[in-house]
Structures are given as C-alpha cells and as structure tokens.
LUMDRENTOR-828851 format. One line per 8 residues: number of its first residue (from 1); their letters; for each residue x, y negated, z negated of N, C-alpha, C. Coordinates in steps of 0.1 Angstrom, whole numbers, plus 5000, padded with zeros to 4 digits. Atoms other than C-alpha are relative to their C-alpha. Layout:
NUM = A = X Y Z X Y Z X Y Z; ...
//
This chain:
1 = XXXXXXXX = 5008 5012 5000 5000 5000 5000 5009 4988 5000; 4995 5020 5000 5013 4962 5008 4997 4994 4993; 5003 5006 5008 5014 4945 4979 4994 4985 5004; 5007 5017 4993 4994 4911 4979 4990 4994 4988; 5006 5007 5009 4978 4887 4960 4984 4992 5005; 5016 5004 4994 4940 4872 4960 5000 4987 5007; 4999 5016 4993 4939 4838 4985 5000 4991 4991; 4998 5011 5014 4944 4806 4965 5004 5003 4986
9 = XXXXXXXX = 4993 4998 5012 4968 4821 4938 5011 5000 5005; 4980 5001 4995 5006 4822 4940 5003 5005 4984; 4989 4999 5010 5032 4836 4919 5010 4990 4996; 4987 5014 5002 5060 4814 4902 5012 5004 4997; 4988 5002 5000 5092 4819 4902 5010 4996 4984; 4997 5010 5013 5115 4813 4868 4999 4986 5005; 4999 5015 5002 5125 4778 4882 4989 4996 5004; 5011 5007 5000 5094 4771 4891 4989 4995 4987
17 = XXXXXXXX = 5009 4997 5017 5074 4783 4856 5010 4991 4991; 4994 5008 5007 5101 4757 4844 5000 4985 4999; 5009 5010 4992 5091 4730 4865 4989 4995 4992; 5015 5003 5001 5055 4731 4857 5000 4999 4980; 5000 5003 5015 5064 4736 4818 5005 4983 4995; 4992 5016 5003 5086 4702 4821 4989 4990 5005; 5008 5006 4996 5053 4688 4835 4987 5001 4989; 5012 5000 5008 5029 4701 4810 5008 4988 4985
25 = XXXXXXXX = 4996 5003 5014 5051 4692 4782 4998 4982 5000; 5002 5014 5002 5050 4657 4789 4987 4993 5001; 5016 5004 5001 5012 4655 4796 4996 5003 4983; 4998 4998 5016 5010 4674 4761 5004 4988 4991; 4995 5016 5009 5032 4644 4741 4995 4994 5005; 5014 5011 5003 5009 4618 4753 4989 5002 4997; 5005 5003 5008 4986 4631 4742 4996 5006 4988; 5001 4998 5017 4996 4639 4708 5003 4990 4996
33 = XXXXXXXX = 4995 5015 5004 5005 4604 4709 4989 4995 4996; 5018 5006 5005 4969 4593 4711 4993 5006 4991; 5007 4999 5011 4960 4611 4683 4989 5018 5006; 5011 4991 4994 4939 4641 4704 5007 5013 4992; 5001 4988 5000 4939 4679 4693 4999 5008 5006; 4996 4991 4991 4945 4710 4713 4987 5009 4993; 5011 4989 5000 4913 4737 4715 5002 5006 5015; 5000 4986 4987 4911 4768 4739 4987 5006 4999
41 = XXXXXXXX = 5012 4994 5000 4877 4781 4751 5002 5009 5011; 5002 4990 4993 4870 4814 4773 5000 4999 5014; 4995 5002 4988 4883 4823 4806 4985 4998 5009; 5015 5000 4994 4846 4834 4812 4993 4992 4990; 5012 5007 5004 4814 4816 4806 4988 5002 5005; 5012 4994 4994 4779 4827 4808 4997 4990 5013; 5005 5003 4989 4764 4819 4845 4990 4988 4994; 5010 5011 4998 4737 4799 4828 5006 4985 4993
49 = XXXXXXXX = 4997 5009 5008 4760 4778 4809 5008 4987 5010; 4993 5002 4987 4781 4770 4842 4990 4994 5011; 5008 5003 4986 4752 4765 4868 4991 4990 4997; 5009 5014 5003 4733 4731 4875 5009 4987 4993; 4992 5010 5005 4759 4712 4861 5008 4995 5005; 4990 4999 4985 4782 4707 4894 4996 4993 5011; 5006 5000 4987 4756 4697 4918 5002 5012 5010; 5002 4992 4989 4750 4715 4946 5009 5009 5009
57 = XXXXXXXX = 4986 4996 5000 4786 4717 4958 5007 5007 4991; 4991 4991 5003 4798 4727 4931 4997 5014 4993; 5004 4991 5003 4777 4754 4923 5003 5016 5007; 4997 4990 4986 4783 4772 4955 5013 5005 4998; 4986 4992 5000 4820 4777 4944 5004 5007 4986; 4998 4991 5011 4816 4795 4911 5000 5009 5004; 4998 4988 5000 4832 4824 4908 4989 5008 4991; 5007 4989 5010 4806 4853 4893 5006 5011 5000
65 = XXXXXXXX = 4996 4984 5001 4815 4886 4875 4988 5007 5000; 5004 4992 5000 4798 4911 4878 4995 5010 4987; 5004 4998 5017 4778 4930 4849 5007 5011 5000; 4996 4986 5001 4795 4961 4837 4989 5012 5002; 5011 4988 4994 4787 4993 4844 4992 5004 5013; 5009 4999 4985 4761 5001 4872 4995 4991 5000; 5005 5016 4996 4754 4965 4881 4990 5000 5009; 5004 5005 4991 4734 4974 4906 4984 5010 4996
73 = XXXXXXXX = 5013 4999 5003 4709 4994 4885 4988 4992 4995; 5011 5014 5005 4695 4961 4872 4995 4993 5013; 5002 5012 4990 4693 4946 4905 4989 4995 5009; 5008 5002 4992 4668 4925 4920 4992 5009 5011; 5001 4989 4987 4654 4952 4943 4993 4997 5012; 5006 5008 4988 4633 4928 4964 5004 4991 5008; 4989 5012 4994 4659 4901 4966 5011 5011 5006; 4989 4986 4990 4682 4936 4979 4994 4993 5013
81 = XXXXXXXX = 5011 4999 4987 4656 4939 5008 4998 4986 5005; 5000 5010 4996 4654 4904 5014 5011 4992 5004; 4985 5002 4998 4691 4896 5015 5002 4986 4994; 5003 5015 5009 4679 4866 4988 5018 5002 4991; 4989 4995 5014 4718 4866 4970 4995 4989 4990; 5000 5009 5014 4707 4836 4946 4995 5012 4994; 5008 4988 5007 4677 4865 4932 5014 5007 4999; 4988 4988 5004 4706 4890 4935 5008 4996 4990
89 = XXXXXXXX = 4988 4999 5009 4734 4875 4918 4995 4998 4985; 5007 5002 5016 4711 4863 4888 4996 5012 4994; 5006 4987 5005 4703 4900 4883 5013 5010 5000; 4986 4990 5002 4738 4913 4887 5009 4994 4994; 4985 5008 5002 4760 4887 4873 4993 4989 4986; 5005 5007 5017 4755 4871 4837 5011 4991 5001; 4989 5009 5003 4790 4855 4838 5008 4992 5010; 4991 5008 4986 4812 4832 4859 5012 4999 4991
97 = XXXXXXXX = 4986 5004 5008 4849 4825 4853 4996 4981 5000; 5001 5012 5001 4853 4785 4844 5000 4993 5010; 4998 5012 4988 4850 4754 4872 5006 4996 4995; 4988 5011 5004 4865 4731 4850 5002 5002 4985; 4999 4996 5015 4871 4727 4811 4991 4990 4992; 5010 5014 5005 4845 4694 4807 4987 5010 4997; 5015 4994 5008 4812 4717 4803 5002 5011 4991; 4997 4992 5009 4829 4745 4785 5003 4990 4987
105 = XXXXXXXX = 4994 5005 5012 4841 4717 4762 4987 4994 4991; 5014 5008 5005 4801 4701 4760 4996 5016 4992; 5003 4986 5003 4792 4744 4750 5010 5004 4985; 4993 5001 5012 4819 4741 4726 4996 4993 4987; 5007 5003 5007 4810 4713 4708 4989 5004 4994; 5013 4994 5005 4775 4722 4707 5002 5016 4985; 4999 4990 5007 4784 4756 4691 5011 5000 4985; 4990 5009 5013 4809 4737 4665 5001 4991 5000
113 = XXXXXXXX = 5006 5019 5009 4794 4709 4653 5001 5000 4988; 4998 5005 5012 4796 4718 4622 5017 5000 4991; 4982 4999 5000 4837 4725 4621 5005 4988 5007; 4993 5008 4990 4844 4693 4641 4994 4986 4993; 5004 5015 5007 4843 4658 4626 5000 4988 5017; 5001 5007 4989 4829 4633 4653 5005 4985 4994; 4996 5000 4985 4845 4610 4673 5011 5012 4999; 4998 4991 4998 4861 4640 4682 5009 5004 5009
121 = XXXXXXXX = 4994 5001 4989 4892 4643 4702 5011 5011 5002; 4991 4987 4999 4908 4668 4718 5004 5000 5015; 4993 4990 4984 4932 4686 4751 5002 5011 5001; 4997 4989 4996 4932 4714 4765 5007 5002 5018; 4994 4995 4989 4951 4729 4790 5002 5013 5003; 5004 4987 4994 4940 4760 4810 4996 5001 5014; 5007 4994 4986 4932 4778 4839 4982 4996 5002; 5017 5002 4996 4898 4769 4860 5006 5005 5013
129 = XXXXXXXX = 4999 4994 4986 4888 4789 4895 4989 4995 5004; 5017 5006 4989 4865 4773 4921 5003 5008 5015; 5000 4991 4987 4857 4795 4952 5000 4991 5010; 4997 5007 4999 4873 4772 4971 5008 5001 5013; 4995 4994 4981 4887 4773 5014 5017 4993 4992; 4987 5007 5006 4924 4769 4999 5010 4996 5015; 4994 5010 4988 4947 4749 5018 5008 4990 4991; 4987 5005 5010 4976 4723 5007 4995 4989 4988
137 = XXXXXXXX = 5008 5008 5010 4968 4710 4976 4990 5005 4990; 5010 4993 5002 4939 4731 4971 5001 5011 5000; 5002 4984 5003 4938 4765 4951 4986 5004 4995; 5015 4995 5008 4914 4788 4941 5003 5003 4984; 4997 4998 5013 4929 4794 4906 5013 4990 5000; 4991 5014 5003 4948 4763 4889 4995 4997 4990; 5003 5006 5017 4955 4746 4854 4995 4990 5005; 5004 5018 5005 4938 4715 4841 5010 4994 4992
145 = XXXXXXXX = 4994 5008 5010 4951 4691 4820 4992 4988 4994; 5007 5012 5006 4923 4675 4799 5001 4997 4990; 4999 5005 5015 4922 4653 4773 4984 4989 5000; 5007 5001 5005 4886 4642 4758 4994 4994 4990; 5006 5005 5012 4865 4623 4735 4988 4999 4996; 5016 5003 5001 4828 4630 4723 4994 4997 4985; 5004 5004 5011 4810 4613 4696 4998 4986 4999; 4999 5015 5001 4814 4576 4705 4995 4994 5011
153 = XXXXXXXX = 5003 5005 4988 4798 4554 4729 5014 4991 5006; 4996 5012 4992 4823 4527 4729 5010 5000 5016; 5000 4997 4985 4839 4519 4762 5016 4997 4996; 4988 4996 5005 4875 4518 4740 5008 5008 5003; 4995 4987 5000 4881 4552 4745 5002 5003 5018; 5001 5003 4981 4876 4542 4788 5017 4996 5001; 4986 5007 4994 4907 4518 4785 5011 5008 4989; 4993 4994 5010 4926 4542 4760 5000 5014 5012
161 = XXXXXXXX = 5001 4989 4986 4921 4569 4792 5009 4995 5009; 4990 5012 4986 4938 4541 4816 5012 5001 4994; 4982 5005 5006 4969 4540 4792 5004 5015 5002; 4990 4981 5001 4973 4580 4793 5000 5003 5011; 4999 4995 4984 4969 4585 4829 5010 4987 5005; 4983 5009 4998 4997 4552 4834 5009 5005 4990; 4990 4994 5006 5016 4566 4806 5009 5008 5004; 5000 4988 4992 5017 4600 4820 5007 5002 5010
169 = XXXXXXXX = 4994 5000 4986 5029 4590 4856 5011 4992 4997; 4987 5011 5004 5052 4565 4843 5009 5011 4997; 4987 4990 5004 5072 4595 4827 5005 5010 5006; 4999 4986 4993 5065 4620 4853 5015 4992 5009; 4991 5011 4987 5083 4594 4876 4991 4999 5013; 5009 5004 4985 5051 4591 4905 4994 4992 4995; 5010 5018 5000 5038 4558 4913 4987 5005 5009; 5019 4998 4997 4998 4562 4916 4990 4989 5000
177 = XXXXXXXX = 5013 5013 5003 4969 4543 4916 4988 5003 4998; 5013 4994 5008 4943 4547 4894 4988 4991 5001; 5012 5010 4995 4908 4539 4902 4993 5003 4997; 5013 4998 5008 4880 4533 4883 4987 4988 5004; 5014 5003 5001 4840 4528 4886 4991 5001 4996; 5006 4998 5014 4811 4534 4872 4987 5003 5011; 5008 4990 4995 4785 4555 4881 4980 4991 5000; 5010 5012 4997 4758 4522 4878 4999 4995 5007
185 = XXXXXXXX = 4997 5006 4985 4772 4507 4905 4995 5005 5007; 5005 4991 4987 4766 4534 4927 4982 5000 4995; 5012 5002 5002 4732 4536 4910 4993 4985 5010; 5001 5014 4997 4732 4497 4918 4997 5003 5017; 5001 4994 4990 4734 4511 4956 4988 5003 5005; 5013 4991 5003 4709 4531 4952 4983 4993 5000; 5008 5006 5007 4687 4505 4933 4993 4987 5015; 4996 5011 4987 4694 4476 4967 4993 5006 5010
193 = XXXXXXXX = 5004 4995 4988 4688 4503 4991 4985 5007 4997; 5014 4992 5000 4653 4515 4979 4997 5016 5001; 5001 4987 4997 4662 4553 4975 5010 5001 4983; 4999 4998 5009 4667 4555 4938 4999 5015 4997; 5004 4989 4996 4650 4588 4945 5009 5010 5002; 4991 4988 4994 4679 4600 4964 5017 5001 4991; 4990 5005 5009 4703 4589 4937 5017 5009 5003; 4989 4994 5005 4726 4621 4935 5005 5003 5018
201 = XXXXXXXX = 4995 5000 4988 4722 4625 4974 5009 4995 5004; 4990 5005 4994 4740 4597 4983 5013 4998 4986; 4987 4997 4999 4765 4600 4961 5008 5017 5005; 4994 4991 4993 4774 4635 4972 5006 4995 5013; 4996 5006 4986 4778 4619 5007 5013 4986 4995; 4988 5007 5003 4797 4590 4993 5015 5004 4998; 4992 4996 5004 4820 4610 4978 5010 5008 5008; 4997 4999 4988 4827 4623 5012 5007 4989 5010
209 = XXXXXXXX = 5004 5018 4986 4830 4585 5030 5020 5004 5002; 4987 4999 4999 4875 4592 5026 4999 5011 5013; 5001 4986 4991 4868 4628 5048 4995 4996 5008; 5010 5004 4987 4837 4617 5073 5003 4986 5001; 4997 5013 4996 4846 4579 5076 4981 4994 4999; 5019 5008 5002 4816 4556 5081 4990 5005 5014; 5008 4998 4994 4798 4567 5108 4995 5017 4996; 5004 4989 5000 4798 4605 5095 4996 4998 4985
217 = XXXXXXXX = 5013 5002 5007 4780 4587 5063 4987 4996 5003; 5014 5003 4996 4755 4575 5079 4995 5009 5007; 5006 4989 4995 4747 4609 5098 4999 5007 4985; 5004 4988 5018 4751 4629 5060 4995 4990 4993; 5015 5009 5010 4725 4601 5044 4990 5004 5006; 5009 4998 4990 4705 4608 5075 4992 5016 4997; 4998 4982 5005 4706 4650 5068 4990 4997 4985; 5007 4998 5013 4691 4639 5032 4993 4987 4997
225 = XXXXXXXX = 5016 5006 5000 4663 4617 5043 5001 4985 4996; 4997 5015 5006 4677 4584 5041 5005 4993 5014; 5002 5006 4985 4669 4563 5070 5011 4990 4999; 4990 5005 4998 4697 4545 5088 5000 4984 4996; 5005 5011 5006 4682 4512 5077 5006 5000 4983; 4997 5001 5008 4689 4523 5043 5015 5004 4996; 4983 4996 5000 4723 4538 5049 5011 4990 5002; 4992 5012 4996 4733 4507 5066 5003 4988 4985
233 = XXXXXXXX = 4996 5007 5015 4725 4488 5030 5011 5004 4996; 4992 4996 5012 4745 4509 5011 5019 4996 5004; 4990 5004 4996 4772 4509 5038 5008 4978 4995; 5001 5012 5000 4772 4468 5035 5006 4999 4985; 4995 5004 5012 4776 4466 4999 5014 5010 4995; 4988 4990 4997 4806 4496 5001 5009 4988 5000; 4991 5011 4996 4823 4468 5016 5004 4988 4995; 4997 5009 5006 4822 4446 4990 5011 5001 4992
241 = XXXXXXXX = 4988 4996 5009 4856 4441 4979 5002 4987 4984; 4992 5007 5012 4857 4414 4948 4985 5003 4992; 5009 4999 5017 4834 4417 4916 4992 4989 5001; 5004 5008 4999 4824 4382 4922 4987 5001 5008; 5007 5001 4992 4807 4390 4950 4985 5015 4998; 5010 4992 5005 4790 4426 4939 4991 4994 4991; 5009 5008 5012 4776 4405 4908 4987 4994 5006; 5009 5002 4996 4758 4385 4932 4990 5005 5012
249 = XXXXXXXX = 5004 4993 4994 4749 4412 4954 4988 5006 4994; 5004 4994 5012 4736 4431 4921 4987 4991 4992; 5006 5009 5004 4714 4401 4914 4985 5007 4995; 5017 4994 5001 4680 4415 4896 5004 5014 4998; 4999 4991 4999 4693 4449 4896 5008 5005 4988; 4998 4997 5018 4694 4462 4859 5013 5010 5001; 4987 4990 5000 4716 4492 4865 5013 4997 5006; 4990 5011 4995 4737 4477 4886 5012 4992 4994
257 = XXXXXXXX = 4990 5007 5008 4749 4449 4864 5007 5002 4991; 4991 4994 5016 4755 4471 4833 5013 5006 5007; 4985 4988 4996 4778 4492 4855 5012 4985 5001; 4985 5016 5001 4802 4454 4862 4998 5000 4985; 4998 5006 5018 4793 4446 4826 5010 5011 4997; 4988 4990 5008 4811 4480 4813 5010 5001 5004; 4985 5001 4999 4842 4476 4836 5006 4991 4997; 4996 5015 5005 4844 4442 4825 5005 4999 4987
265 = XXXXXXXX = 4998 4999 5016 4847 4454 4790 5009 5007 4997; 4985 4990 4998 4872 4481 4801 5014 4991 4999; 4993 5010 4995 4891 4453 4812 5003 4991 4986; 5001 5008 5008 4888 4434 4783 5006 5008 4993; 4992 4996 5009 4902 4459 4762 5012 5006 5005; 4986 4993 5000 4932 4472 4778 5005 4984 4998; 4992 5015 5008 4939 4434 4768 5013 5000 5007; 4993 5000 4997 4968 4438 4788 5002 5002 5018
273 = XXXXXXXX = 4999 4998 4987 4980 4443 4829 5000 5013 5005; 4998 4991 4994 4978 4477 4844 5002 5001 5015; 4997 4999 4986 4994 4475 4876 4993 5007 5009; 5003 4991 4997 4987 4506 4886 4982 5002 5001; 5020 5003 4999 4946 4499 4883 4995 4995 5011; 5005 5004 4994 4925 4495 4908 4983 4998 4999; 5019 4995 5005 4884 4490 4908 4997 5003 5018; 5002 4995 4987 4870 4509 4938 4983 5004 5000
281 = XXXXXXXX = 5015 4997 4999 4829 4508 4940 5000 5011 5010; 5001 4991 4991 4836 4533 4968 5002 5015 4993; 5004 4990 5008 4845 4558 4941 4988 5009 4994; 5014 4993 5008 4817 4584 4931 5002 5012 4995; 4995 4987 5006 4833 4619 4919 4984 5006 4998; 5013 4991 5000 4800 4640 4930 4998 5007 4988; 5007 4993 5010 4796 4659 4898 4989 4995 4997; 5013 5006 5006 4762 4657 4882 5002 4992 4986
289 = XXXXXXXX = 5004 5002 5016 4771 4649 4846 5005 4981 5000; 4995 5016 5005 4787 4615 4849 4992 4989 5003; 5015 5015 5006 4766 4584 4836 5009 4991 5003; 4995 5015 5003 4791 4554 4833 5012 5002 5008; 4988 4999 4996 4828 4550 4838 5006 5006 5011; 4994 4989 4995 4844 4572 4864 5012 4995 5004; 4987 5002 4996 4882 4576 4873 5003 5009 5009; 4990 4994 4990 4906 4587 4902 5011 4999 5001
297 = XXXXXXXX = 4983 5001 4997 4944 4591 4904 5000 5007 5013; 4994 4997 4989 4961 4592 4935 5012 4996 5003; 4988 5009 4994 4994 4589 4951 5001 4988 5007; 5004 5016 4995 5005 4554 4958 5007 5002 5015; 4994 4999 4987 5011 4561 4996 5005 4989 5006; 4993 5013 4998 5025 4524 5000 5014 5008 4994; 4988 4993 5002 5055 4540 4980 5006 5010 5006; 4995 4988 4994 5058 4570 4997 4995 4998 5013
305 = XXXXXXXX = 5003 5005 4984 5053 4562 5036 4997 5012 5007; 5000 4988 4991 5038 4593 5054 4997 5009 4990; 5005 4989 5010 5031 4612 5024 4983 4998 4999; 5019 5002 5000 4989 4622 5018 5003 5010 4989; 5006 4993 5009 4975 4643 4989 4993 4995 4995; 5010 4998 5008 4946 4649 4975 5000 4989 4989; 4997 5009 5013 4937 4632 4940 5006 5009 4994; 4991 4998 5009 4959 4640 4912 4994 4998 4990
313 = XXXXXXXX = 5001 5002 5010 4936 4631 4885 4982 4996 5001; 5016 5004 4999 4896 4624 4878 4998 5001 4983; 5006 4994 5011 4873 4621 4854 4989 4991 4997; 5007 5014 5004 4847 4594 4834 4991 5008 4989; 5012 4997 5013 4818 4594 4809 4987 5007 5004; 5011 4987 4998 4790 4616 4806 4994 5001 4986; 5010 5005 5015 4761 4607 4780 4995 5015 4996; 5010 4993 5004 4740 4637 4782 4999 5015 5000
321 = XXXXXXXX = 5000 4990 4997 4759 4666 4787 4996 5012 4991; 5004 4981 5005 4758 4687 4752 4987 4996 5000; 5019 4998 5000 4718 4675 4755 4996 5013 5003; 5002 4988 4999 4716 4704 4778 5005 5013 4996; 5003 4992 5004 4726 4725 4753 4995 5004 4985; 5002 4998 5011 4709 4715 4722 5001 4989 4990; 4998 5012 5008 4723 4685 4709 5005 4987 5006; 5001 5008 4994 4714 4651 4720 5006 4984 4993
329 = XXXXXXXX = 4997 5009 5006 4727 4615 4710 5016 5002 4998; 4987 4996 5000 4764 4629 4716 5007 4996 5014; 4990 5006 4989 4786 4604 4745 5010 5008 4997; 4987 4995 4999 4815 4618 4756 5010 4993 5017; 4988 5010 4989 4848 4603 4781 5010 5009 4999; 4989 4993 5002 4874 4624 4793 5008 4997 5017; 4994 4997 4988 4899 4629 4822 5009 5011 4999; 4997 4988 5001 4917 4655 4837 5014 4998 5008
337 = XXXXXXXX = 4986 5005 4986 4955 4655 4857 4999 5016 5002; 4996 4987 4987 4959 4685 4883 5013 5003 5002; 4988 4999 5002 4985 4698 4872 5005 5008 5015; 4993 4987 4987 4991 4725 4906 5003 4984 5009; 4997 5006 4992 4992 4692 4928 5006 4989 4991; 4991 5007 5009 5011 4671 4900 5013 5003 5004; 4985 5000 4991 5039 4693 4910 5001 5004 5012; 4998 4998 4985 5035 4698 4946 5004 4986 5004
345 = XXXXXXXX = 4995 5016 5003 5039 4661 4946 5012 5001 4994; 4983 4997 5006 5070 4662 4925 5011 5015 5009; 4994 4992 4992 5083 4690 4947 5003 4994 5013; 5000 5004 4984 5072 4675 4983 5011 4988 4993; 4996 5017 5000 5087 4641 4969 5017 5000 4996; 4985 4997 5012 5120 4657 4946 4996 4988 4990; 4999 5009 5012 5112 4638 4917 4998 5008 4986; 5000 4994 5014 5119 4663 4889 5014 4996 4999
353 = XXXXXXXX = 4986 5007 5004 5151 4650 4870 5009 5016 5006; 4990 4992 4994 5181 4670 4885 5002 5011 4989; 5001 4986 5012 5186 4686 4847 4989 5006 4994; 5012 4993 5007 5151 4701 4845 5004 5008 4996; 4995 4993 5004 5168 4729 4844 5014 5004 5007; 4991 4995 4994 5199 4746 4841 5007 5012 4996; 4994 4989 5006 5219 4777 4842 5005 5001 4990; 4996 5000 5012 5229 4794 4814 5020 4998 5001
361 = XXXXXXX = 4990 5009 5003 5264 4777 4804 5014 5011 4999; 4993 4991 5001 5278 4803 4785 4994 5012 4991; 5006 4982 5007 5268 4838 4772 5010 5006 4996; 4994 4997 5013 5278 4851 4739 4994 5017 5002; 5002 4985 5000 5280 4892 4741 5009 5004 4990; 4994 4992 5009 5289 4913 4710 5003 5017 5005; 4997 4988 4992 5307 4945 4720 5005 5005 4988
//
C-alpha cells in the first residue's frame, strides 16, 4: 500500500514543528500579558451544538463522524431512498469534529458558569477542520490561535484586541493591516437599501465582493432576491471611504449610527495611534454570530510587492451566542491569528530570526 495522507493535512518536519512552536510561543506571551487564561475543549462536538451557527457556508463544511457501531441501522430509511443526505446525516451522525474554537468556547461557558468568574478571559490554541477545497493557504485541518472575553459589554476589551493582534505581528516581524468594522454598519446597508429582511444574505455576498469584484456582487445579491436597484444602493455606500461622509449617509438610520458610534469609541480608547489600523465598511466576516465590532488581519502587500494571502487573523463581538445555549445577557469579543498561514507567510517571506533554531552544539555521551 502507498502511504498517504487525508487532503488538507501535512506532516511537519522537526524544523518545521520548531518553526510553528517559535510562532505559537509568542502568540502565547501576549497573551499572558493581557492577563487571559488557557482552556482546552473537545476535538469533537455534538452536531447540534456546531450547526446553525456558521451560516450557510459554513455549515456545509463540517466535518461529521459517524455513530459507532452499525450506523446505518438507525438510519433514516426514507431519506436512504430519497438520496435526502441532510435526513441522512442527522440519523447517522451525532458528532462533528470543531469549525473553529468561538462556539465551542460559548458551550463551554454555558456548561461552567459556575467555575468561571465573569468578565472571563481566556486562549486557546488548537486544532479546528472545515471540509474545505484546500489550496495555498487553505487547509482542511489547522491550529487556531484564540484569545477571548465574555461577560462584558464594554467596547474596551475591542481596542485591547487591536493592541494583541499589533503586538503580535510587531514581534513575529510581519507588517499587516488590521481592519476593523462593525456589523451595524453593514446592517446600516441593509437598513438604506430597504432589505433589512435579507440582512445575513447580503452580507454573505459581501463577504465575497474581494473574490467576485463588483459586478459578481451585484449578480450574488441578485441570486438572493435583491433587486439591482437595491444592490446598486448598497454598492454606492461600499464606496464610502471617510466616516464623515458614512455618518451623513447613515442619517435617520438607528443601526447604522450605533455601528460609527462604537468604532468611535474603539478609537477613543486605544487613546493612542495604531498604524497598522484600518476601518474598512467593506468588511463583513459572514459568520452568523457577530453583532458589533468585527476584525481582519492581512498582509500589508505595499510592503511585500507581489506577495497575496489570505487573512491571517479575524474575529469581533458576538452578543448572543451562549443564549443559544441557555444563558442569556452574556457579550463576548474575541479574535483568532491562523496560525498554518502565519507561518506560510514567514516561510514565503523568510522572516523567522536565523537562530530559531539550531543544531545541537555539543553532545555529552557517558561510555
């Protein structure tokens, strides 16, 4: 038999597993600097705890296991015959491996609440698999690197997120640019263009506009019932590049303005310059759960001339997530750095210090 591995996984190499440790380790120290806590939850996670929480997209790329045993004596026998797999898999599959570590962390909470003193801050760093068309950049099995805070509304813990993701890159040695918005805005979008309705639609398609450009948003608004009329609004205000001008765009539009009011306040408290910051209304990170804030890291391709990758970093706030499982009146703010394209980046670029590592010097043998 030809040995081989599952698509979107890789083996590592010592110097490589040395690499990626000289990369965790420094995500780690910041944030033991900020005060956060380390927690580990399960490689698996029940199916129902995982699904609906991704949107649409990202439901489609959970991995499911399989029930033990004869899985297939439980199974749907109509959805067999019908070749229904949603019926099917719900009758053969109770578990999925993790998407990410943000709703295992809302399932966490919930289930220790009473061991955990809120505001409540913690990182973890682990494996998550998304069934996923791999390609550069993009695996199907890869660490996180989150760090978290649930228990607090304030929007403190936003610009205390801004200093660990510039901290972070500052020490890796990649110059990025971090970009944040707010999930009101786009609402605000939404609110202008008369399809409140289609709220999560168009951002799914937004969240696209980098991949399809502008004319293949206004065909995928079109796909989800949102006439070109109204696509063209949204396009229009997309294009608003200063805050000045969104405000009075936003004019009358309640959701809208809270979303400027809370970057304004982000802003106000990093009390200080982050270069590295950008604000980008064109930002929308399709997941379902995020309410307010939202963030992106990316290579700063002005520095690197010819270089492209993916993002390197996401994340934002999310009001309501342990609601769905129990316990309600619990905000939470977190982000995440990718770590597999953290160092593909520091690989493509060489930007790990020359003494990451080095051979051993000298070796002491007793004979």
């Amino acid at each position: 038999m030809k040995p081989s591995i599952p698509k979107g996984t890789r083996d590592f190499l010592p110097a490589q597993v040395i690499k990626r440790k000289y990369i965790f380790g420094i995500i780690e120290s910041v944030f033991k600097t900020y005060g956060y806590l380390p927690i580990e939850t399960p490689t698996m996670e029940n199916l129902s705890t995982l699904t609906g929480k991704y949107g649409e997209e990202g439901d489609k790329l959970l991995f499911k296991v399989l029930n033990n045993g004869d899985f297939l004596s439980g199974a749907d026998k109509e959805a067999l015959e019908k070749l229904d797999s949603n019926k099917v898999i719900s009758s053969i599959s109770k578990r999925g491996l993790r998407y990410d570590l943000t709703v295992p962390f809302a399932r966490f909470v919930v289930m220790n609440q009473n061991d955990i003193n809120l505001p409540f801050k913690r990182y973890q760093i682990q494996q998550v698999w998304r069934a996923d068309r791999p390609q550069r950049g993009r695996y199907q099995e890869f660490y996180q690197c989150d760090v978290d805070v649930v228990g607090s509304d304030s929007l403190m813990y936003e610009a205390e997120l801004v200093n660990i993701y510039a901290e972070v890159f500052r020490k890796l040695g990649i110059k990025v640019r971090i970009l944040i918005n707010n999930r009101k805005i786009l609402y605000g979008l939404a609110e202008a263009a008369g399809i409140t309705d289609k709220f999560m639609d168009m951002t799914i398609a937004i969240d696209k506009l980098d991949k399809i450009g502008k004319d293949g948003l206004i065909k995928e608004l079109g796909e989800r019932n949102i006439s070109h009329e109204q696509a063209q609004i949204v396009l229009r205000l997309l294009d608003i590049s200063s805050f000045s001008e969104l405000k009075k765009a936003f004019s009358g539009l309640e959701e809208g303005t809270k979303g400027i009011i809370e970057i304004e306040k982000v802003l106000n408290y990093l009390g200080q310059d982050i270069p590295e910051l950008d604000i980008d209304i064109r930002l929308a990170r399709g997941l379902n759960y995020y309410t307010g804030c939202i963030f992106e890291v990316k290579v700063d391709t002005s520095s690197y001339p010819g270089f492209s990758m993916g993002s390197i970093g996401g994340g934002g706030r999310y009001d309501n997530l342990t609601e769905v499982f129990g316990l309600s009146g619990v905000s939470g703010v977190g982000i995440s750095f990718g770590a597999e394209r953290i160092y593909d980046v520091m690989e493509e670029l060489n930007l790990f210090p020359s003494d990451v590592q080095k051979d051993i010097e000298i070796l002491f043998i007793r004979v």
